[in-house]
N, C-alpha and C positions, 0 to 999 in steps of 0.2 A: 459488122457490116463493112463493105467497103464504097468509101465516098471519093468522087470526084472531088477536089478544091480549088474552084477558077478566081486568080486573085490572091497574091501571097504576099500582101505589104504587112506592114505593119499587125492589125487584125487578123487576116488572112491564112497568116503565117501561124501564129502565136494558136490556131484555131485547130486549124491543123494538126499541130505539135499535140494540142488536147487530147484531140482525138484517136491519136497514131499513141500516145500512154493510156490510153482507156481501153486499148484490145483492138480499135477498129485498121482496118489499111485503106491509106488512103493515099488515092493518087494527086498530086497536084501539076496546076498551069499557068505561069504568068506569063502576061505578053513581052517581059525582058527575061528571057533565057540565066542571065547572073541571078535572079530569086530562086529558079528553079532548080539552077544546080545550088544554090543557099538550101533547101527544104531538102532536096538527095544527102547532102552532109548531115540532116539532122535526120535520117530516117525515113523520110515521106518519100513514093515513088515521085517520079518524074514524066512530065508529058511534055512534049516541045509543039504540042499544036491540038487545038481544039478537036479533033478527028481522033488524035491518039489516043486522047484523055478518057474520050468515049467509047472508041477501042477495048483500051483497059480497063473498064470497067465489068462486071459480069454479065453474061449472056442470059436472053431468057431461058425459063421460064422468072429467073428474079429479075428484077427494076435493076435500072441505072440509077442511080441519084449522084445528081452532081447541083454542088453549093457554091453560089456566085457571091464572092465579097469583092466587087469592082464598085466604081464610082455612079452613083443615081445618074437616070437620064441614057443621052443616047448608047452608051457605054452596057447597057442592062441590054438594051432592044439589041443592039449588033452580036454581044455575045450570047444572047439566047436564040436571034436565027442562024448563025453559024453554027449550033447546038441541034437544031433540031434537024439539020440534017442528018447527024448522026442516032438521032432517039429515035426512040417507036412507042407506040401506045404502054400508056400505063409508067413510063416513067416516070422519072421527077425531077423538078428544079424548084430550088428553094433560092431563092433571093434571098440574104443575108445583111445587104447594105440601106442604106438612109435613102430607098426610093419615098418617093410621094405615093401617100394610097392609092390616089386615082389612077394613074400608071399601074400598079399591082393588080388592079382591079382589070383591067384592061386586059393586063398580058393572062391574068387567068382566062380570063374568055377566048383571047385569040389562040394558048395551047390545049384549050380543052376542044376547040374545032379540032382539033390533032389528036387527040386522047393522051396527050399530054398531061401527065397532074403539077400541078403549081401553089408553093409554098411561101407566101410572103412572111418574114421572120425579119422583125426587129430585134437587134443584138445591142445591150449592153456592158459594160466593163470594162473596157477600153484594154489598154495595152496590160492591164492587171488580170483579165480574162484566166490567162493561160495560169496564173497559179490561183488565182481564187476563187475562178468558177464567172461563168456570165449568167446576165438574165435575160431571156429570150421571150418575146411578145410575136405569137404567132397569129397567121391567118390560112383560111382554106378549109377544105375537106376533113372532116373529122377523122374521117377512116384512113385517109393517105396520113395526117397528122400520126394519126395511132401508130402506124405502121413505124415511124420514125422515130420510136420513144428512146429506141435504143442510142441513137444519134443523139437524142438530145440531151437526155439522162450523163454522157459521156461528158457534154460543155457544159450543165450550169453546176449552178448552187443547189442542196437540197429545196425541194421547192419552185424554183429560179425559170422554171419555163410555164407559161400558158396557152393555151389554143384562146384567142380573145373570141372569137366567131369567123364569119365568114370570109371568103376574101375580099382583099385589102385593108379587116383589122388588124392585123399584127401591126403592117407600118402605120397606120392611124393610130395605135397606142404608145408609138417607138416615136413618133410625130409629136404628140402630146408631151410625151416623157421628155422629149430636148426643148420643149419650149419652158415645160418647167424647171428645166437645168439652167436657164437661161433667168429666170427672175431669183431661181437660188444663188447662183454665181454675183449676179447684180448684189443681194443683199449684202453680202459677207464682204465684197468687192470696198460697197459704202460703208457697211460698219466698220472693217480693219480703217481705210481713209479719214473715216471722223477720227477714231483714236491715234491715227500718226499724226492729224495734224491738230491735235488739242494739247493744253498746257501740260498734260501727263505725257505727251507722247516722246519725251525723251527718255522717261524713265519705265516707261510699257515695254515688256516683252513679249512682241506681239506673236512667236512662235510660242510661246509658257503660255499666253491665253488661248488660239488656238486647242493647244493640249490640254488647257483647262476643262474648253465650253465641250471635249470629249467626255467628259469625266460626268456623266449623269444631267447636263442641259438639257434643254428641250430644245435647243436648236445647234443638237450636237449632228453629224452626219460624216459619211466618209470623205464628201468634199474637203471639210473642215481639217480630217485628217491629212489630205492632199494639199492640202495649207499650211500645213505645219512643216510636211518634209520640205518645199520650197523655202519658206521663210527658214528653216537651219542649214541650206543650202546660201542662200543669200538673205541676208536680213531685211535688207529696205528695196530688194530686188532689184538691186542698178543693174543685171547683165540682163533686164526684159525690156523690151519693148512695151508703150502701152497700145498698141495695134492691134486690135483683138478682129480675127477675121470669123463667118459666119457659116456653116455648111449648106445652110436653105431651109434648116426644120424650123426654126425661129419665122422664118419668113412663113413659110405653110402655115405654122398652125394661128399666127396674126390672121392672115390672107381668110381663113377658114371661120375666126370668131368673125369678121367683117361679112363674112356670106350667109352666117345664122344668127347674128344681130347678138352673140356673148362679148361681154366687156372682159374683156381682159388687158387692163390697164399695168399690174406688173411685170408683163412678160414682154407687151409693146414697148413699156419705156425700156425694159433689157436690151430686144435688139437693138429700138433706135439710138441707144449708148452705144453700142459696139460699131454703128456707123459714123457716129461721131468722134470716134477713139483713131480714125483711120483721115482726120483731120489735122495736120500739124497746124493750120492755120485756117480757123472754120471764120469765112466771111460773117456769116450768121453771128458769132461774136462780134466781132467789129461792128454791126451796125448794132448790135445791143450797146458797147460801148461809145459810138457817134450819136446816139438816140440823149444817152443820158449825160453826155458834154452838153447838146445842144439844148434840152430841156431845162437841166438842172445845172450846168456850168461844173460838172463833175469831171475831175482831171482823167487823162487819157495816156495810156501809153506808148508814145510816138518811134517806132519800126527804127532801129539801129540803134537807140538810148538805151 
């Protein structure tokens, strides 16, 4: 098939490149012209503007399909009306990025007044994608989905793509999935930290454990493995910052158990840790420390000492 690709960062790009080794051609478009001649040196056409991109792609009686990996939010709505001036019924756009369901939901209604078809797809894998396959959580039309198999067969893992239902569930499962990446991170986060700072922890290698809890745990997983290559990279991690910033899916799917009354207590305390990590000096400590000088006459540690 041949796909449009708007959006060539990081993901984007690497997505692309998949595609363009699985048989397909595929044109790409990023709004900095240096990505796009990046994707020309590695084989991918070239479009310098929304129109082209459209342009180049095949004429009816087949669809257009062009795959947007730009950033959630107003960044989706701009590049899919600048888009549709160039479609015509029956085409397609699949979302590819970290929108919020109810936006996907949205824009399916507003291109289907169009005969527009619309594909909301949650992508997994990160920057490992390109050689080990992604997993894709899609939403929409069964029959457009079908048509596509060829497309997605090329990006994941055996297995690795689903049609969840209608639209807006692809991002409502992609939604889900980073919230639970967010109480997984959290654990491993606290468990390496109890063991660096316990009486073993001079003599723990905490990349050999790591590698260890690979080796048939029950709470072995790839993250773990993504742990390991860092910690042999840096051991105690002095060249990281502990500033851990947020994309917004942690915040949705919080937002989301508060609107249908689900507790979900280890994925809220994840985020609200990662906005306390972006704290170098949380007031909120200091009055816990002022609280327990004044109560209990517990010593304090007084700014320049």
């Amino acid at each position: 098939m041949h796909i449009g690709m708007v959006g060539l960062g990081r993901m984007g790009l690497n997505m692309a490149l998949r595609l363009h080794q699985g048989g397909h051609i595929v044109t790409g478009y990023n709004k900095s012209p240096e990505k796009t001649k990046k994707a020309e040196g590695l084989g991918i056409r070239g479009a310098y503007s929304l129109k082209d991109l459209a342009s180049a792609l095949p004429a009816p009686p087949s669809p257009k399909v062009v795959w947007l990996m730009v950033p959630a939010g107003e960044a989706v709505d701009s590049t899919i009306a600048a888009l549709k001036k160039s479609l015509k019924p029956g085409d397609v756009i699949i979302d590819g990025g970290n929108s919020f369901y109810k936006d996907s939901i949205r824009r399916h209604k507003e291109l289907a007044a169009s005969g527009i078809m619309f594909i909301d797809a949650g992508v997994s894998g990160g920057i490992w994608g390109l050689t080990e396959g992604y997993c894709i959580m899609a939403g929409g039309d069964k029959a457009v989905f079908d048509s596509l198999e060829p497309v997605f067969k090329s990006l994941v893992q055996e297995g690795g793509c689903l049609r969840c239902g209608g639209p807006g569930s692809g991002h409502f499962v992609k939604m889900v999935h980073n919230g639970i990446e967010y109480g997984l991170m959290e654990a491993y986060a606290e468990g390496f930290e109890l063991m660096k700072a316990s009486a073993y922890g001079g003599d723990l290698d905490l990349k050999d454990i790591a590698r260890l809890w690979m080796r048939g745990s029950v709470v072995r997983s790839w993250l773990l493995e993504l742990l390991e290559t860092a910690l042999s990279r840096d051991p105690v991690l002095e060249a990281i910052s502990g500033y851990v910033e947020d994309s917004g899916e942690g915040r949705w799917t919080v937002n989301e158990a508060v609107d249908l009354g689900v507790s979900l207590p280890v994925i809220t305390e994840a985020l609200f840790r990662r906005f306390r990590s972006r704290q170098d000096d949380s007031f909120a400590e200091k009055v816990l420390a002022a609280l327990r000088k004044e109560f209990g006459g517990h010593s304090v540690k007084i700014e320049g000492e």
